[in-house]
PAFIRO-170226 format. One line per 8 residues: their letters; for each residue x negated, y, z of C-alpha. Coordinates in Angstrom, 3 decimals. Example, Ala and Ser with C-alpha at 12.3 -4.5 7.8 and 13.67 -1.06 7.14 Angstrom:
BEGIN
AS = -12.300,-4.500,7.800; -13.670,-1.060,7.140
! end
This chain:
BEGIN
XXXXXXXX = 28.158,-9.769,-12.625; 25.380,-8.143,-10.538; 22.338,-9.788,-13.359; 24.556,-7.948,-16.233; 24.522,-4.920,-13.929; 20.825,-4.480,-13.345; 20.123,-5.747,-17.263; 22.244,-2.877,-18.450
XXXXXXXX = 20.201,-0.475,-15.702; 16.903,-1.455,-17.457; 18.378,-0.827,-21.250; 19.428,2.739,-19.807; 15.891,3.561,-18.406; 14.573,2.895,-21.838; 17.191,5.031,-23.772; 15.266,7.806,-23.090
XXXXXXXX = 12.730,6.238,-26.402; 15.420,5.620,-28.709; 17.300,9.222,-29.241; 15.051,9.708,-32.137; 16.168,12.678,-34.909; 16.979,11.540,-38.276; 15.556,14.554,-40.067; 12.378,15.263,-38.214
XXXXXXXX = 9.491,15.976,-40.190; 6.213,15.333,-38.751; 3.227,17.688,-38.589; -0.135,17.170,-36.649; -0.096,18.399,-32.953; -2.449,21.293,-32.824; -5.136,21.779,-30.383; -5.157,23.601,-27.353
XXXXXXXX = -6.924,26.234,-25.291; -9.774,25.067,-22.683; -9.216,22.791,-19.743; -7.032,23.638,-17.131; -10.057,24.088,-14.507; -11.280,27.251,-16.320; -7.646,28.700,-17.146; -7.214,28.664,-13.029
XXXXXXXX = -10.640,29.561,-11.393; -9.043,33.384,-10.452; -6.579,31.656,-8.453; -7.463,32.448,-4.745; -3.994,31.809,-2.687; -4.557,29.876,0.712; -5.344,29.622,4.163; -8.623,28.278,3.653
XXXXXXXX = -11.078,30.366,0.771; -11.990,27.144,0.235; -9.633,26.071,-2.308; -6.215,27.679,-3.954; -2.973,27.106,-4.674; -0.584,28.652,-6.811; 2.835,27.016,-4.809; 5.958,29.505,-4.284
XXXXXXXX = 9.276,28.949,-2.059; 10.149,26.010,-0.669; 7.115,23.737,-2.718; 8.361,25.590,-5.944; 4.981,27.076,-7.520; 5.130,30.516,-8.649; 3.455,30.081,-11.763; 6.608,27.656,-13.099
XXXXXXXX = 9.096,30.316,-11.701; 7.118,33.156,-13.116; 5.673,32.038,-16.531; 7.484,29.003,-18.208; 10.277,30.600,-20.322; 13.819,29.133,-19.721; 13.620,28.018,-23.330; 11.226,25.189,-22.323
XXXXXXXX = 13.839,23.727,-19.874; 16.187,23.334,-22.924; 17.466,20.175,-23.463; 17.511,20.432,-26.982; 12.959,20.824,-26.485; 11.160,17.001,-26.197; 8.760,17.259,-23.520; 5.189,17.789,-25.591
XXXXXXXX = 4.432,13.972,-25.160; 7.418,12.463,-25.724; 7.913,14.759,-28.277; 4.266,13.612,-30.073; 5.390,9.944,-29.731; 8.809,10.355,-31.343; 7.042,12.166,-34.412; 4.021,9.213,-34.387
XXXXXXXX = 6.781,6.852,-34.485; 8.821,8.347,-37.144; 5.808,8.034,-39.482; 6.431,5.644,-42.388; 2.939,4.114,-42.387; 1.121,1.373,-43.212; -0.218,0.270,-39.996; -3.643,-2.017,-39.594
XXXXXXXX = -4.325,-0.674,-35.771; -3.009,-2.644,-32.327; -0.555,-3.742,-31.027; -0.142,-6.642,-32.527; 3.539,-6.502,-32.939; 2.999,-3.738,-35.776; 5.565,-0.859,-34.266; 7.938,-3.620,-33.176
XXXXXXXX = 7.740,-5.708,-36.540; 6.689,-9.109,-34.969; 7.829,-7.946,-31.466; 8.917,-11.467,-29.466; 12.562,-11.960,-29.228; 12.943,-13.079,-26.174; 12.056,-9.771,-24.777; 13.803,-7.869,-27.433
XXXXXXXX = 17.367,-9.277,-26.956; 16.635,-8.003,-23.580; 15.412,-4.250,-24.115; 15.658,-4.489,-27.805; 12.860,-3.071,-30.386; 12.599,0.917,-29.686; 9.937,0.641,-27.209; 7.851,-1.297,-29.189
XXXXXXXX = 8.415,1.437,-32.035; 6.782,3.550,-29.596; 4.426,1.249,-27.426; 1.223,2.891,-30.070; -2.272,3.170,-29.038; -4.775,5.925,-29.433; -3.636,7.640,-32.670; -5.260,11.001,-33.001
XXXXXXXX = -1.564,13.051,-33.151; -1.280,11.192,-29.209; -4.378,12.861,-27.900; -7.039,11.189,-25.495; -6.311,10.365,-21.946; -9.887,10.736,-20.753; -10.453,14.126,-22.800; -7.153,15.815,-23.097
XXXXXXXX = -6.646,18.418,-25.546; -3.076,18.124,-26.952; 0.150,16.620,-26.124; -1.633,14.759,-23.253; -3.575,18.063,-21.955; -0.264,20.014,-22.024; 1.832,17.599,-20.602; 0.021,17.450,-17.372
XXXXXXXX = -0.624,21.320,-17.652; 3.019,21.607,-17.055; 3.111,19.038,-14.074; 0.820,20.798,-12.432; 2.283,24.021,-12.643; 5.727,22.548,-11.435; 3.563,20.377,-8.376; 1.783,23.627,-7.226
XXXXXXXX = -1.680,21.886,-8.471; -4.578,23.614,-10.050; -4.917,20.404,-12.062; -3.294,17.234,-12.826; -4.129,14.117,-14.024; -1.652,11.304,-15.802; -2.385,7.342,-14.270; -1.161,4.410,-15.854
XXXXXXXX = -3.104,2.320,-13.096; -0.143,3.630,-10.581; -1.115,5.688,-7.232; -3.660,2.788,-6.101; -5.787,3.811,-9.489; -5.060,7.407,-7.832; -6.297,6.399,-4.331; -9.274,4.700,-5.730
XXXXXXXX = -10.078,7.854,-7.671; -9.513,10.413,-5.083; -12.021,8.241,-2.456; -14.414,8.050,-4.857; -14.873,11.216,-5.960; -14.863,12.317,-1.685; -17.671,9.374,-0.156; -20.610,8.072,-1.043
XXXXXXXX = -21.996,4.882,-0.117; -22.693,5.073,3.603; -20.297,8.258,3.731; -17.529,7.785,6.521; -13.993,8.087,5.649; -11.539,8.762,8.405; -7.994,7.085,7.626; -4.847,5.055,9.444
XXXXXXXX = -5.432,1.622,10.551; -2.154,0.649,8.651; -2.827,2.431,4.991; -2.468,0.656,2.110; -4.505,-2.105,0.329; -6.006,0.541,-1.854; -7.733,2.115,0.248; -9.589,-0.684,1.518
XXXXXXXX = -10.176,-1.475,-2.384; -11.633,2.012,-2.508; -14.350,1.582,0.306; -15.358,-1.669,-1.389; -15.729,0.327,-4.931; -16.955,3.645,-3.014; -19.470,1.505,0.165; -17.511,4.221,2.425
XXXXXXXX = -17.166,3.265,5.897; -13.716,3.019,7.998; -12.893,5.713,10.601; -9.846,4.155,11.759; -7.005,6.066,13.469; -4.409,3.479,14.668; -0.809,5.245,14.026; 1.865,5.600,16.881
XXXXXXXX = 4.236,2.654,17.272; 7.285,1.827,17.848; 7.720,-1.251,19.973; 11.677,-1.507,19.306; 11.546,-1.170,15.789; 8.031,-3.027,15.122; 7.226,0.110,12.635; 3.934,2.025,12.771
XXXXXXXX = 4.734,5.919,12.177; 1.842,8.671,10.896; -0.840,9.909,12.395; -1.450,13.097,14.497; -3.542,16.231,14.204; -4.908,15.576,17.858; -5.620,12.268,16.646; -7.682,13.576,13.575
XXXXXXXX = -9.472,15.931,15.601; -10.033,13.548,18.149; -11.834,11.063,14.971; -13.760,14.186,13.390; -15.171,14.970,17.343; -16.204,11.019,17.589; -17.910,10.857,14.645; -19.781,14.225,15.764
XXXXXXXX = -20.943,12.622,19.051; -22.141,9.520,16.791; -24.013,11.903,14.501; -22.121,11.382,11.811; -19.477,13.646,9.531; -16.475,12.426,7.817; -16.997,12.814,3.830; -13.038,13.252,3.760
XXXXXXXX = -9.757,12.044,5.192; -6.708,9.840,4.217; -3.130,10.351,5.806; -0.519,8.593,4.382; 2.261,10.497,4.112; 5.260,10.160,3.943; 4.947,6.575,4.560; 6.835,3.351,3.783
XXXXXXXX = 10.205,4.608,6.146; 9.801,8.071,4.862; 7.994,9.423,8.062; 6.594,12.345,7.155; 3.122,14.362,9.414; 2.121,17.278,9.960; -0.104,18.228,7.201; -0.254,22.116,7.860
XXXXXXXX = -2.199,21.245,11.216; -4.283,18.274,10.070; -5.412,20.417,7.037; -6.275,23.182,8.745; -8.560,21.060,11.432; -10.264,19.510,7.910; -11.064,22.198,5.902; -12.034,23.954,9.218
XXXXXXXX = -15.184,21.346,9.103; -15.130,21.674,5.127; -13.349,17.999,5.164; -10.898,17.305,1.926; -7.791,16.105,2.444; -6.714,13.186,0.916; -2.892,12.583,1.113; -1.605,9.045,0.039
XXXXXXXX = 2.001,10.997,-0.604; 2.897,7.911,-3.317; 6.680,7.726,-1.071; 6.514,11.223,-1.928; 7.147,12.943,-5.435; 10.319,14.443,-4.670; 9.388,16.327,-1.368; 9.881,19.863,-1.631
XXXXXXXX = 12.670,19.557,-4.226; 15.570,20.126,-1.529; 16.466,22.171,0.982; 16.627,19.122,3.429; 13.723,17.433,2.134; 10.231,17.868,3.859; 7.553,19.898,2.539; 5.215,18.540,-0.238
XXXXXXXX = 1.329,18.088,0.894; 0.088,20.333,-1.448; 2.025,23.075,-0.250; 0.893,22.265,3.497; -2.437,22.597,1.917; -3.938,18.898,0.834; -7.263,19.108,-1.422; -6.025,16.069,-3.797
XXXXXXXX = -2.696,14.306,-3.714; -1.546,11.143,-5.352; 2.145,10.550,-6.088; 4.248,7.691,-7.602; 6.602,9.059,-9.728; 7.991,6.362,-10.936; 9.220,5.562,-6.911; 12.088,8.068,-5.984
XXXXXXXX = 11.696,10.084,-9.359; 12.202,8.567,-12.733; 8.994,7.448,-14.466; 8.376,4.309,-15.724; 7.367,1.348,-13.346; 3.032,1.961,-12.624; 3.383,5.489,-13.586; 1.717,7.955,-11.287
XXXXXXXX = 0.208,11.102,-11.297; -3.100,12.615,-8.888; -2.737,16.224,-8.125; -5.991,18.470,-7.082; -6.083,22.345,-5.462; -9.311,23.465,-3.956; -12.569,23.829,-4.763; -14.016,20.882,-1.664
XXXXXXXX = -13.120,17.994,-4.343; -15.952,17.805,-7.734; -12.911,17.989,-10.500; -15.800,16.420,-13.133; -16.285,13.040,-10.146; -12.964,12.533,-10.243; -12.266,12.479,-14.306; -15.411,10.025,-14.117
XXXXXXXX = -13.683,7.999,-11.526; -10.485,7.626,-13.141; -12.605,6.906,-16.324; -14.336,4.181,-14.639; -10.443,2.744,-13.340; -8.241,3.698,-15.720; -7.223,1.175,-18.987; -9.320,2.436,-21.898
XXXXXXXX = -6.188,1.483,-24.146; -3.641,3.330,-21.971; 0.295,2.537,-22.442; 2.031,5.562,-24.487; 5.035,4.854,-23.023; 4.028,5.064,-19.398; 2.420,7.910,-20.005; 5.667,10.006,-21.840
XXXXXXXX = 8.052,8.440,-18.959; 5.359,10.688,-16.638; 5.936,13.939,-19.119; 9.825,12.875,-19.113; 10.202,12.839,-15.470; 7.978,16.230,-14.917; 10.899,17.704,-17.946; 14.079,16.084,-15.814
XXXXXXXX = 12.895,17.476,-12.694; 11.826,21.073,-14.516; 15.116,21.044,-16.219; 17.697,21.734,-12.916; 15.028,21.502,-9.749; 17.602,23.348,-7.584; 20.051,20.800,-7.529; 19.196,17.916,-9.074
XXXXXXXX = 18.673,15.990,-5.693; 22.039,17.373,-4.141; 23.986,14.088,-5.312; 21.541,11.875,-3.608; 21.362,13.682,-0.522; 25.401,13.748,-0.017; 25.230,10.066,-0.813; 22.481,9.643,1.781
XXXXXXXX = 24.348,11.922,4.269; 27.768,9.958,3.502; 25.930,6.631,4.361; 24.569,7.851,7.639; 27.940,8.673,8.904; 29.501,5.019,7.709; 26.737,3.154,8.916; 26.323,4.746,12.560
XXXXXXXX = 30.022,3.801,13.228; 28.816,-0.026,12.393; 28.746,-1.812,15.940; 24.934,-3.774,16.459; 23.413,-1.714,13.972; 20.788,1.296,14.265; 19.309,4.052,11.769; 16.047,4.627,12.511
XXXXXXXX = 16.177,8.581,13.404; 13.581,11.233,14.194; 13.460,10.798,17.787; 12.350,7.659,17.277; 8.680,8.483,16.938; 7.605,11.150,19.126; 4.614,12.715,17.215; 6.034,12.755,13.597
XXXXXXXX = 6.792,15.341,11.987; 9.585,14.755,9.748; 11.341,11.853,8.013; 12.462,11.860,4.642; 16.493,11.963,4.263; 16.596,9.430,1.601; 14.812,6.968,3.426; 16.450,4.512,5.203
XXXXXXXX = 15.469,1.974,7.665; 17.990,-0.355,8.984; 17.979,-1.890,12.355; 19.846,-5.485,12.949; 18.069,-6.955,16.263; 20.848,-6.053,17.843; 22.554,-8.606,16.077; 20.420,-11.451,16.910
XXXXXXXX = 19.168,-10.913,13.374; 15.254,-10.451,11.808; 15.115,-8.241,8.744; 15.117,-11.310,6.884; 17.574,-12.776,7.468; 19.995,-9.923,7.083; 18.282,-9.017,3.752; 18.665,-12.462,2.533
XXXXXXXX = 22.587,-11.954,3.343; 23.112,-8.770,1.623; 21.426,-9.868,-1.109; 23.148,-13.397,-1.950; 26.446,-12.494,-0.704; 26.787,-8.391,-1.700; 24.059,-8.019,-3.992; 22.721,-5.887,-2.148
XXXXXXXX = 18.485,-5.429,-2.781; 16.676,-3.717,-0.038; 12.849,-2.038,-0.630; 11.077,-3.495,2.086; 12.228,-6.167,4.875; 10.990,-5.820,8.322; 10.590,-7.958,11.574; 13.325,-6.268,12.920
XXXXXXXX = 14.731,-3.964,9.575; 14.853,-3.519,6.552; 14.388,-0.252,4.496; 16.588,1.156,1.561; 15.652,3.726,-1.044; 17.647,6.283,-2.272; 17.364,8.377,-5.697; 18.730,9.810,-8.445
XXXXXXXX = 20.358,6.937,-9.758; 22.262,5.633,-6.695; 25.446,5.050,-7.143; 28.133,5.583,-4.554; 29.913,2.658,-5.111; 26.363,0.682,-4.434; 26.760,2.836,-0.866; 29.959,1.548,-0.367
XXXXXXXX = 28.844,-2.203,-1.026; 26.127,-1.824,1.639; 28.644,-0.704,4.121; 30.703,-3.581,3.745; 27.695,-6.061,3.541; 26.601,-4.544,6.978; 30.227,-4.645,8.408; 30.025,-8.570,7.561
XXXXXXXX = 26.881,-8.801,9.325; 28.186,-6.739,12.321; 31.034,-8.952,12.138; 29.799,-11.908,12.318; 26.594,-11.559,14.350; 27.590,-9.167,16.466; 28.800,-10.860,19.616; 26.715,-13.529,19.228
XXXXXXXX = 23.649,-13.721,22.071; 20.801,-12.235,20.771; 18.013,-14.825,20.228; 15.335,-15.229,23.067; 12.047,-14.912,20.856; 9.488,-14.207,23.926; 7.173,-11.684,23.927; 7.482,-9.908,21.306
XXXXXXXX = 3.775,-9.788,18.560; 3.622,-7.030,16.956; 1.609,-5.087,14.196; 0.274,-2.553,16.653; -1.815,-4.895,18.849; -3.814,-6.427,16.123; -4.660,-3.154,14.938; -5.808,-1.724,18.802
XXXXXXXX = -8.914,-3.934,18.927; -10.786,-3.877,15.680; -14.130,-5.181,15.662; -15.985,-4.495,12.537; -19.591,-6.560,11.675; -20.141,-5.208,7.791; -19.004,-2.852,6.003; -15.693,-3.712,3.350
XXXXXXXX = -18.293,-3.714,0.529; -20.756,-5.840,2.369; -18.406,-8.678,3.176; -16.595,-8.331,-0.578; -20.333,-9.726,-1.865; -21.227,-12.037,0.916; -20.963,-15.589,1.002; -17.828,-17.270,1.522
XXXXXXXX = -16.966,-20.720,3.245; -13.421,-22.072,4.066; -12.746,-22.477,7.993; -9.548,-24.064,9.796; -7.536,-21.150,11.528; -8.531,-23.521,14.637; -12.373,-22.297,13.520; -11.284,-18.635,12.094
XXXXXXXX = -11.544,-17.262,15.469; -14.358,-14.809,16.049; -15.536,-15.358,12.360; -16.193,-12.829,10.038; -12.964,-12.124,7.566; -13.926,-12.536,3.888; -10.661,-11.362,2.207; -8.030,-9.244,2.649
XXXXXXXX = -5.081,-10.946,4.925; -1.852,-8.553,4.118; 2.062,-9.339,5.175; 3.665,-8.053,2.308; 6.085,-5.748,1.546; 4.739,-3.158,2.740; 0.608,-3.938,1.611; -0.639,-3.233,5.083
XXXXXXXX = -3.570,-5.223,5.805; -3.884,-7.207,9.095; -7.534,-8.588,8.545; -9.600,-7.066,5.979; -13.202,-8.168,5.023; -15.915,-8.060,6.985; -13.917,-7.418,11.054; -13.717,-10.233,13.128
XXXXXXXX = -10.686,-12.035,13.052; -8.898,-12.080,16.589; -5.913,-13.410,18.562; -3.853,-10.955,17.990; -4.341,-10.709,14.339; -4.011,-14.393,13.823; -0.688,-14.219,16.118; 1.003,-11.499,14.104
XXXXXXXX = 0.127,-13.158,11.044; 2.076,-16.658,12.622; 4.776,-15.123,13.700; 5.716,-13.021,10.780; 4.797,-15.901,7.862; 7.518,-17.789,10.337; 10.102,-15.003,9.655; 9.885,-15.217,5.863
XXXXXXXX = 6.834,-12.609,5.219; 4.901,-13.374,2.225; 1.620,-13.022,3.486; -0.760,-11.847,-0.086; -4.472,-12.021,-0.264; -5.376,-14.842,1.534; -6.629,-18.073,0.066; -4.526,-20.261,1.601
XXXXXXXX = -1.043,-18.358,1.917; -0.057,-21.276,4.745; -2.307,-19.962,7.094; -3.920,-23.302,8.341; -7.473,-22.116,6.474; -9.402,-19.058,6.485; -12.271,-17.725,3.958; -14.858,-15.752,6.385
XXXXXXXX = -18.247,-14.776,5.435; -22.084,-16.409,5.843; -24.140,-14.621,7.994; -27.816,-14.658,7.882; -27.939,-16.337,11.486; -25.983,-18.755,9.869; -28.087,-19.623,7.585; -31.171,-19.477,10.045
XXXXXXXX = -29.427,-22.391,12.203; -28.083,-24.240,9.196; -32.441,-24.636,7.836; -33.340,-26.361,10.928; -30.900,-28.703,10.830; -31.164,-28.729,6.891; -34.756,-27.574,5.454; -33.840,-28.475,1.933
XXXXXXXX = -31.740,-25.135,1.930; -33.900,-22.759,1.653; -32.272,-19.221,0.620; -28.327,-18.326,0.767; -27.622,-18.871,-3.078; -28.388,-22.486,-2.980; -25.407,-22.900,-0.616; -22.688,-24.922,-1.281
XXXXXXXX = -20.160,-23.139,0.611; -17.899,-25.918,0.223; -20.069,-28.720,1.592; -21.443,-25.957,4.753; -19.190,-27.593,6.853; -20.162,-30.840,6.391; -23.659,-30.167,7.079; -22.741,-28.670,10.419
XXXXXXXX = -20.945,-31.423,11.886; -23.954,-33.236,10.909; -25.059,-36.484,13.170; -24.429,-35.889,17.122; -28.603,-35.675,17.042; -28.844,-33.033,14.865; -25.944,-31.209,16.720; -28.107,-31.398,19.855
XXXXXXXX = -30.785,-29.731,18.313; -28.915,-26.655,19.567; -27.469,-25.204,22.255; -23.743,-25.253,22.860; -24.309,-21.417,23.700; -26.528,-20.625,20.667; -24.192,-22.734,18.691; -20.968,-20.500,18.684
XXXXXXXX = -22.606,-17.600,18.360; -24.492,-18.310,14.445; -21.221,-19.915,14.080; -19.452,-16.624,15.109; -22.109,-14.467,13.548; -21.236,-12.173,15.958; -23.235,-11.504,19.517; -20.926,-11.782,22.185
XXXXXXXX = -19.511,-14.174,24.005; -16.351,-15.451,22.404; -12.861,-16.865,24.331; -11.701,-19.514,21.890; -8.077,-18.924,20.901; -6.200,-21.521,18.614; -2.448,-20.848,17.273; -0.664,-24.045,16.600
XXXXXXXX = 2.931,-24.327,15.312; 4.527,-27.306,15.813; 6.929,-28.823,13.163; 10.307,-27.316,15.213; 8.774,-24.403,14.995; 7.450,-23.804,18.021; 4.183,-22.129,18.682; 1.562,-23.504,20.904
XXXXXXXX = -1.877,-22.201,21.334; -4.890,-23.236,23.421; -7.711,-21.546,25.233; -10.764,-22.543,26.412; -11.554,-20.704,29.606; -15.549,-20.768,30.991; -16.405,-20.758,34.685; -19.805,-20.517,36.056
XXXXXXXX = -20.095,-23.949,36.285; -18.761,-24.727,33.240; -21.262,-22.664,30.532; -20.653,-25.198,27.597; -17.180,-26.749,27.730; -14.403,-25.424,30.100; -10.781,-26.431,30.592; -8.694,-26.735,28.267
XXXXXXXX = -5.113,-25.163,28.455; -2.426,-26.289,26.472; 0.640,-24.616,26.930; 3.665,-25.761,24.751; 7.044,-23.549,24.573; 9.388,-26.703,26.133; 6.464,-28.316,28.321; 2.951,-27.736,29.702
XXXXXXXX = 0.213,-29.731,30.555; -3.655,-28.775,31.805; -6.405,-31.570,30.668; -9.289,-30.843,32.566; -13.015,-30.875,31.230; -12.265,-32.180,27.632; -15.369,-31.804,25.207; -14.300,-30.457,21.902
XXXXXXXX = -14.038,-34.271,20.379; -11.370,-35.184,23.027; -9.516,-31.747,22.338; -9.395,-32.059,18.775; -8.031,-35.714,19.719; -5.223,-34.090,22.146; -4.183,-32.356,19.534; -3.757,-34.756,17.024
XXXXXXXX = -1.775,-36.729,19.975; 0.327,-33.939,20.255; 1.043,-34.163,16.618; 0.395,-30.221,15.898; 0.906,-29.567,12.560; 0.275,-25.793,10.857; 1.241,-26.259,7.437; 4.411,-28.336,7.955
XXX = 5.552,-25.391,10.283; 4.644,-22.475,8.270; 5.881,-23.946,5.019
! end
């Protein structure tokens, strides 16, 4: 029943393609007047003289209130680009261009049964009457004309690359290589993408936490000042900032403040607002970032408003941000064969939202409100609420993040109960949560199924003991304590080898280690892995966390980076190697364990630190999980009699033990006593 139910949702998000008229009679689309820079260079509104913005009441821009006729709302008007497909479509030509299912002709069946053969009637490629995404001057140019009118932007640009193509864009066209880039320690894989395309470095700001809910919130304007003042006293400026807001749970800052410090130092303002296309659209929803005065703004639409899947859009106001770098950016990203049919879904949402923008999120926010109140009456479970965070600013209403530790339950487990037993399908599952979205299309009696699915849970978790799970690891303290020895870009290019997680410690990351949902990266390349990170990342892979980027997704192997001093060590004991390219990453290891005489060429000391590539002295930290489940670590602890091999700890969750002046040939035989095994656990 609930398959049937979400196959009939997808045939009704493409329906939108198929209301074609029978007697339309197709003419070329004419071309239009000159970009949309030029038509908006008198604009001067703002705080800041430094860039403009046209935006009215409440997020509502003036210009849509003041100069689109109500005629253009009509139903019975196609948005421009949907409107230029249906016509292309309607054609009754011989076609020798791509796709390669011919309009639909040899479309596959397999996928037409499911969504049948309208949109591949209108999945066309670059036909002159569609315009050119990369130099816009008809259906294309006018569609995102009227998008940035009803955004408040000065300009607008379509993505079919979604809001990380955006994010990629927006840092490019801001830093340099070298440049400095001041952004949260928990923002999203993109923008650590970006500084490897860009050769920005990271001015991280680690976000407040929440200990009790294991969620990071935004950041502050005292912490951005604080940032922009650090970099100062380094002698260095910040080429432009990211602040992700809203972010994954709808916590919303305080742009006004933060982009008034920035542009009061001539810094753009970058906001990663891809949780937020529909702010500004309510009464009881928060403001939108451009109208708290961002410089460029990237938005998912196809998240809480009704695009297609991958279909975002990157709004600009200002004149801090080159308009030309970032249409060469997005060149350099985007597909050159862009999907039609992303592309109208982006002109068909701007036209759904145009059409009744008063009140077209009322329904969802009753529903939302109506929710609250059921699920607040539920014994053992919590709602995460604005008090939660103490320096956030607001939190989006149709966000909702879902406590259960109350019930002696992680995120995933009550996730995986909804979802098998109510059909229930959350956004993103937490440690301790999970978080729901809602939009235009929820349905009330979907509300009403995840009030009884939480009732069961409540009633049958509820007065169980809550599970004793120790000290609690959390995201926040891996974040606290980043050490960084190259720069994103320079690891990205450096030399790989494969190291056991026993090994990892101290080394230098060489990809991008990310729990996800929600694509916030724990290790990223080129900062030294540490306890903590390497903790969180066990303990969340053993709550059901897919952990994404990482070579081995078990955990029990690391890929960190060569290091010059590496390589220095490596020629003594190995003269035949005489330049980095002519290693064999995968036999490095090998030639460092090497004969015990070659070993003692070096010094213990000396030893861990080429290993370690990194110059201070290093406490080794090994995670173990045992096959129950259990995790058990060991330290090696160095007294001043003890410079090369120190005590050995092990310390084991039902039992302890100390072994006393073990070199690392007897340890690695302790543990193999102890039978600890990594993989076995995690898998």
């Amino acid at each position: 029943m609930f398959n049937k139910q979400t196959m009939a949702s997808t045939s009704q998000d493409m329906s939108f393609l198929g209301n074609l008229s029978k007697n339309w009679s197709f003419s070329t689309c004419r071309r239009l007047t000159p970009s949309i820079s030029q038509e908006r260079n008198g604009m001067m509104l703002g705080k800041n003289k430094n860039y403009t913005s046209c935006v009215g009441y409440n997020g509502v821009p003036l210009t849509e209130i003041s100069c689109v006729p109500r005629a253009a709302a009509s139903q019975n008007e196609l948005p421009p680009l949907v409107s230029a497909l249906k016509a292309s479509a309607e054609q009754n030509a011989a076609c020798f261009h791509f796709p390669g299912h011919n309009r639909g002709q040899a479309a596959p069946s397999s996928l037409t049964q499911l969504i049948g053969s309208k949109p591949f009637l209108h999945d066309l490629p670059e036909l002159p009457e569609l315009d050119n995404l990369f130099s816009p001057e008809g259906p294309i140019l006018e569609a995102q004309k009227r998008a940035a009118r009803l955004f408040g932007a000065s300009e607008t640009w379509f993505l079919v690359g979604g809001s990380t193509c955006g994010i990629q864009a927006a840092i490019m066209a801001t830093c340099s290589p070298g440049d400095t880039l001041i952004l949260p320690r928990n923002s999203h894989i993109s923008a650590i993408s970006s500084m490897v395309l860009s050769g920005a470095l990271p001015k991280y700001i680690v976000p407040e936490y929440d200990f009790k809910w294991d969620i990071a919130g935004g950041i502050t304007p005292s912490q951005v000042h604080d940032a922009i003042k650090e970099l100062e006293m380094e002698g260095r400026k910040a080429a432009a900032l990211l602040v992700v807001s809203p972010t994954y749970h709808g916590i919303c800052s305080n742009l006004d403040e933060i982009c008034h410090i920035c542009h009061s130092y001539n810094i753009p303002v970058i906001v990663d607002e891809a949780h937020g296309a529909h702010l500004g659209f309510h009464l009881e929803l928060p403001s939108s970032s451009l109208s708290q005065g961002a410089d460029l703004t990237v938005q998912s639409t196809h998240k809480v408003l009704c695009a297609l899947t991958q279909s975002s859009m990157l709004h600009m106001q200002g004149n801090l941000v080159d308009r030309e770098r970032i249409s060469r950016s997005l060149q350099m990203l985007q597909s050159s064969s862009p999907s039609y049919l992303l592309l109208a879904s982006l002109d068909a949402a701007r036209a759904q939202l145009s059409e009744n923008r008063e009140a077209i999120f009322d329904k969802a926010i009753d529903l939302a409100l109506e929710a609250r109140n059921l699920i607040s009456k539920i014994p053992g479970i919590s709602i995460l609420e604005f008090p939660s965070f103490s320096g956030f600013f607001r939190i989006d209403p149709l966000r909702f993040t879902i406590g259960v530790w109350q019930l002696g339950l992680s995120g995933f487990e009550a996730d995986d109960t909804l979802c098998k037993d109510f059909g229930v399908v959350c956004e993103l599952v937490g440690t301790k949560s999970f978080t729901l979205a809602f939009n235009l299309g929820t349905q009330r009696d979907h509300v009403l199924r995840l009030v009884a699915g939480l009732k069961h849970l409540s009633e049958t978790s509820f007065h169980q003991p809550v599970k004793d799970e120790g000290e609690d690891v959390n995201h926040c303290v891996c974040l606290n304590d980043v050490k960084m020895s190259m720069s994103p870009r320079e690891a990205f290019f450096a030399t790989k080898r494969k190291v056991s997680i026993r090994d990892s410690l101290g080394e230098i990351c060489g990809e991008l280690v990310c729990p996800y949902p929600p694509g916030i990266p724990v290790l990223i390349p080129g900062e030294i892995i540490t306890e903590e990170a390497l903790n969180y990342l066990l303990e969340i892979r053993s709550k059901g966390a897919v952990i994404t980027g990482a070579a081995d997704c078990s955990l029990s192997s690391f890929v960190v980076c060569v290091t010059q001093v590496f390589f220095r060590h490596l020629q003594v004991l190995h003269p035949e190697i005489d330049k980095p390219a002519e290693l064999d990453v995968d036999k490095a290891d090998e030639k460092m364990e090497g004969s015990q005489q070659e070993q003692s060429q070096l010094h213990n000391r000396e030893k861990e630190r080429y290993y370690k590539g990194w110059h201070q002295p290093i406490k080794k930290f090994v995670p173990k999980v045992l096959s129950s489940g259990k995790v058990v670590t060991y330290h090696e602890s160095k007294s001043n009699k003890q410079q090369s091999r120190g005590a050995m700890v092990i310390e084991n969750a039902q039992k302890s033990c100390n072994v006393s002046e073990l070199n690392k040939g007897d340890a690695d035989k302790t543990i193999n006593t102890n039978k600890f095994d990594v993989l076995s656990a995690v898998n």
